[in-house]
C-alpha positions as CSV (number, residue, x, y, z in Angstrom):
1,X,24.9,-68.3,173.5
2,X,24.9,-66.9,177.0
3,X,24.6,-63.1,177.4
4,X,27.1,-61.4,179.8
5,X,25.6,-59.7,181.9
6,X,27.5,-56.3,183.4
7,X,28.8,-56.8,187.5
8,X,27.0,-54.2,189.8
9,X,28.6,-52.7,192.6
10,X,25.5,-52.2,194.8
11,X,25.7,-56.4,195.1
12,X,27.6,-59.4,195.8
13,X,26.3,-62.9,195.4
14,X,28.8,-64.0,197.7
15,X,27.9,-61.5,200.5
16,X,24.0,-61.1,200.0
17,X,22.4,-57.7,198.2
18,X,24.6,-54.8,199.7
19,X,23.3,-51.2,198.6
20,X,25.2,-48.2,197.7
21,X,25.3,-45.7,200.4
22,X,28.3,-43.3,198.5
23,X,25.6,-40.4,197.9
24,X,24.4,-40.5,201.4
25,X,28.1,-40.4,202.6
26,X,29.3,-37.7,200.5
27,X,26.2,-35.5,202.0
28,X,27.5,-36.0,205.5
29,X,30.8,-35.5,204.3
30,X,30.1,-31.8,203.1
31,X,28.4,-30.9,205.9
32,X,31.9,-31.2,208.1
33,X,33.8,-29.5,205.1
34,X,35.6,-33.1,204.0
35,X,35.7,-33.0,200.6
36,X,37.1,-37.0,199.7
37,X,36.9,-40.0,201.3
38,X,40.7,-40.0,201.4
39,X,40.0,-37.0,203.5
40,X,37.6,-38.4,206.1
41,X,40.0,-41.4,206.5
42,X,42.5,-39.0,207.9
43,X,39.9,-36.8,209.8
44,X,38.8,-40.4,211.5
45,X,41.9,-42.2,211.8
46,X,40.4,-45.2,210.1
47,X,41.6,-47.3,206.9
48,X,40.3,-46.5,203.5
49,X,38.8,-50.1,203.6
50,X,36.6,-49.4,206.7
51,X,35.1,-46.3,205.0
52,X,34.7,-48.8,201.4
53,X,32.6,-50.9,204.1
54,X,30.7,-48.3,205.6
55,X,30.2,-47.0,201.7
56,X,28.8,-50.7,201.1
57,X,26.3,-50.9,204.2
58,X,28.3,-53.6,205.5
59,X,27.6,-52.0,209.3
60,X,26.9,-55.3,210.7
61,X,30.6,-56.4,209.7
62,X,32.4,-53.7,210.9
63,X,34.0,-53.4,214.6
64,X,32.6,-50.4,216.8
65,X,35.7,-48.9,217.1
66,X,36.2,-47.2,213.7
67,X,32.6,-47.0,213.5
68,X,32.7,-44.6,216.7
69,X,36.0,-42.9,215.1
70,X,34.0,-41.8,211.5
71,X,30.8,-41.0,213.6
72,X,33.0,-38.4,215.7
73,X,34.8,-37.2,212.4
74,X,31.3,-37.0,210.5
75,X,29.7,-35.5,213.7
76,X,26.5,-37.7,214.4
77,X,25.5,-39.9,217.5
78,X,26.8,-43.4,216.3
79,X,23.4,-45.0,216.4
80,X,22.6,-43.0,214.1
81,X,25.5,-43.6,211.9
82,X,24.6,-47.1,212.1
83,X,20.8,-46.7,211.3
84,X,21.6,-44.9,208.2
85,X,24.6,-47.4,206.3
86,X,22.8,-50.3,207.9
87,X,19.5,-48.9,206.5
88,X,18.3,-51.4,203.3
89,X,21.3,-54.2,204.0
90,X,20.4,-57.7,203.4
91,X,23.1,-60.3,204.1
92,X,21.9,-63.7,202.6
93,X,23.4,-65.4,205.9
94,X,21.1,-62.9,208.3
95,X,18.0,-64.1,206.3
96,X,18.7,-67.9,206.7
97,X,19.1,-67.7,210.4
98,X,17.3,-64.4,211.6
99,X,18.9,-65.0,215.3
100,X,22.7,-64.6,213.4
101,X,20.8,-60.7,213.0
102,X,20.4,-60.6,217.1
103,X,23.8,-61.7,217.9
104,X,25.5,-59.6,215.3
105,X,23.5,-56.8,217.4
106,X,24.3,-58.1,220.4
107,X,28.0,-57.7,219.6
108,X,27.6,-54.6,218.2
109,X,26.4,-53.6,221.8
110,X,28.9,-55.3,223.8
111,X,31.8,-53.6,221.6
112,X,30.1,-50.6,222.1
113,X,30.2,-50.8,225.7
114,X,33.5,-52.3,226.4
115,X,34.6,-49.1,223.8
116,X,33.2,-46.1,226.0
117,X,33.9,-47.7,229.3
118,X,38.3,-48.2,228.2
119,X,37.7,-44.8,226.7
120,X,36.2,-43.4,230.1
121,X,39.0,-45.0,231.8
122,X,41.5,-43.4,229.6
123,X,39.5,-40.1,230.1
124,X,40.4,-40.4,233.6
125,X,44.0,-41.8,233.6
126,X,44.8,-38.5,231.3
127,X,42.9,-36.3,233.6
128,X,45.2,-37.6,237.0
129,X,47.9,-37.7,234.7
130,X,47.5,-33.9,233.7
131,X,47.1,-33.5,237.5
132,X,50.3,-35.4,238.7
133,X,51.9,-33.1,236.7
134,X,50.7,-29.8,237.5
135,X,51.4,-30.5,241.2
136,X,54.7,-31.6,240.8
137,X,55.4,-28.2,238.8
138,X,53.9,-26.4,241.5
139,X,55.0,-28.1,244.5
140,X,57.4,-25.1,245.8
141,X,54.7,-22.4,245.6
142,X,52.2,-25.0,247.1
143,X,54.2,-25.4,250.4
144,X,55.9,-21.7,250.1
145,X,53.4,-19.2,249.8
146,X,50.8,-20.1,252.2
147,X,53.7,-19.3,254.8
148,X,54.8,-16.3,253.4
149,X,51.3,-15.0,252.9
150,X,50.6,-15.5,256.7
151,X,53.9,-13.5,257.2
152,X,52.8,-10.5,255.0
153,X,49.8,-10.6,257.0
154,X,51.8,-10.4,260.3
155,X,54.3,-7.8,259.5
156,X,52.8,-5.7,256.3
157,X,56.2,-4.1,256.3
158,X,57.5,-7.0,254.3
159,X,58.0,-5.7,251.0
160,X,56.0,-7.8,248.3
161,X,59.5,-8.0,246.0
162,X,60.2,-11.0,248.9
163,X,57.0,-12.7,247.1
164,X,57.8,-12.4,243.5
165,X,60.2,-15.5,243.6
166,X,57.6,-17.8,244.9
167,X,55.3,-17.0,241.8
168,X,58.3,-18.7,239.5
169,X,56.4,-21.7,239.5
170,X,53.4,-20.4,238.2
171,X,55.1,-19.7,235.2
172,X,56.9,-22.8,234.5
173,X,53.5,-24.1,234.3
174,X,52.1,-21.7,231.9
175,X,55.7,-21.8,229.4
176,X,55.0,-25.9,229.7
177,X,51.1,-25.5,228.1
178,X,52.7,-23.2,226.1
179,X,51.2,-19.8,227.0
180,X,52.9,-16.4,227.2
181,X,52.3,-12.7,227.8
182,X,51.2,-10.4,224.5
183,X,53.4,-8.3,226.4
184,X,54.4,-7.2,229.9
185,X,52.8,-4.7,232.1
186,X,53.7,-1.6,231.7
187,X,55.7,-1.9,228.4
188,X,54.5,0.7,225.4
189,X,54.3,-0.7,222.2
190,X,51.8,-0.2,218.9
191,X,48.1,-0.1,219.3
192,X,46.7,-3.8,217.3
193,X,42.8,-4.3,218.0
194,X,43.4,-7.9,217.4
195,X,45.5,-8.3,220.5
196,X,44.6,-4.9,223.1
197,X,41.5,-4.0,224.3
198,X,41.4,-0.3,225.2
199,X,40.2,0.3,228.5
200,X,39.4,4.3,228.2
201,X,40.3,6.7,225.3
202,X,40.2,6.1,221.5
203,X,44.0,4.6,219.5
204,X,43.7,3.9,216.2
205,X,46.3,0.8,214.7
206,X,50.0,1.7,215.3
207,X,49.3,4.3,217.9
208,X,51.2,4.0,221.0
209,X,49.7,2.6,224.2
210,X,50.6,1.4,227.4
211,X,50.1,-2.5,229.1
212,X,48.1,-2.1,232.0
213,X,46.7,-5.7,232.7
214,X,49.0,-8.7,230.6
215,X,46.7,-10.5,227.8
216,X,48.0,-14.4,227.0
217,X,47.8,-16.9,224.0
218,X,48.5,-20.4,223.4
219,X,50.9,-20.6,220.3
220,X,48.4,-19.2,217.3
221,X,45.5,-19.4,219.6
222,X,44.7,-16.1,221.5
223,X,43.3,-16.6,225.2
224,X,42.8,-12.8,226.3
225,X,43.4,-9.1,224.8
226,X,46.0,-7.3,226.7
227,X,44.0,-4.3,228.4
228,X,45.5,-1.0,227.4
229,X,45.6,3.0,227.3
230,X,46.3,5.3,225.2
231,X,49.6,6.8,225.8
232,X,48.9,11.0,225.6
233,X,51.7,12.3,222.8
234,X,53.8,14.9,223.8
């Protein structure tokens, strides 16, 4: 009578002897606060199957692309990523023909560098992109204001009001990144530490003071504390 013998997942007769690399994977995981491998999936943008390969040491099989991805997510150079799940894989094929190990590096390198240079490319297409844009947005106060600032320099007697529509564009740009004033200059409103920063005088939370410099933020993201004074009570 033959005796079953129990399948192991650290290896594959079909794919060579592949070791377990969960624990080591679950330590990187909680060091970037991802709790699941469900959860580093989404934090890489990778299929659950690429991170079952990467579990099974099965590097060598695995494009450069989502290896790059989980390396960013997980917060390690990739070559180092690929040191530690490639780290104690033998692949049956690999050991018959030791040059099929040179070429799979080989490819791994070439992948790697056809990756970073599109991604450099895309880098800079974004970046002229972003720049296009901007201009076009601020085309009227680029070809404006340089005239009227050489008239207010000529006749001081302009009166700055005559300026203030040329600045219009200046905010479009800010309201399209999404920024805005905490509050405008000059208004009075409740002392909050989180978003004023006295500039003389003591307030305590609720107390009134005054706008005297505009602080911004970026939706929930605060950029600068509004610089304030007390307002002096009656």
């Amino acid at each position: 009578m033959t005796e079953l013998v129990p399948h192991s997942p650290r290896s594959s007769p079909a794919s060579g002897i592949s070791l377990d690399h969960t624990a080591a994977l679950r330590e990187l995981m909680q060091r970037v606060g991802l709790s699941s491998f469900k959860a580093l999936s989404r934090a890489a943008a990778v299929s659950k199957w690429q991170i079952e390969q990467l579990r099974q040491g099965r590097v060598a099989h695995m494009r450069v692309e989502p290896l790059l991805k989980i390396s960013q997510a997980l917060q390690i150079p990739l070559a180092d990523l690929i040191a530690r799940f490639s780290a104690g894989t033998l692949d049956a094929a690999c050991l018959a023909t030791p040059q099929a190990n040179q070429t799979t590096l080989e490819q791994l390198q070439h992948e790697y560098q056809r990756l970073h240079t599109q991604l450099s490319e895309q880098r800079a297409l974004l970046q002229q992109e972003f720049q296009q844009t901007s201009l076009h947005i601020l085309e009227s106060w680029l070809l404006q204001f340089p005239t009227a600032a050489y008239a207010a320099q000529q006749n001081p007697q302009i009166p700055a009001t005559r300026l203030l529509p040329l600045l219009r564009p200046i905010d479009q740009l800010l309201q399209s990144w999404g920024v805005e004033a905490i509050a405008p200059v000059g208004s009075e409103l409740p002392y909050d530490p989180h978003l004023h920063q006295l500039m003389d005088g003591s307030a305590q939370p609720g107390d009134r003071v005054k706008v005297r410099y505009a602080g911004y933020r970026q939706g929930e993201k605060l950029l600068y504390r509004a610089k304030v004074s007390p307002v002096a009570s009656a």
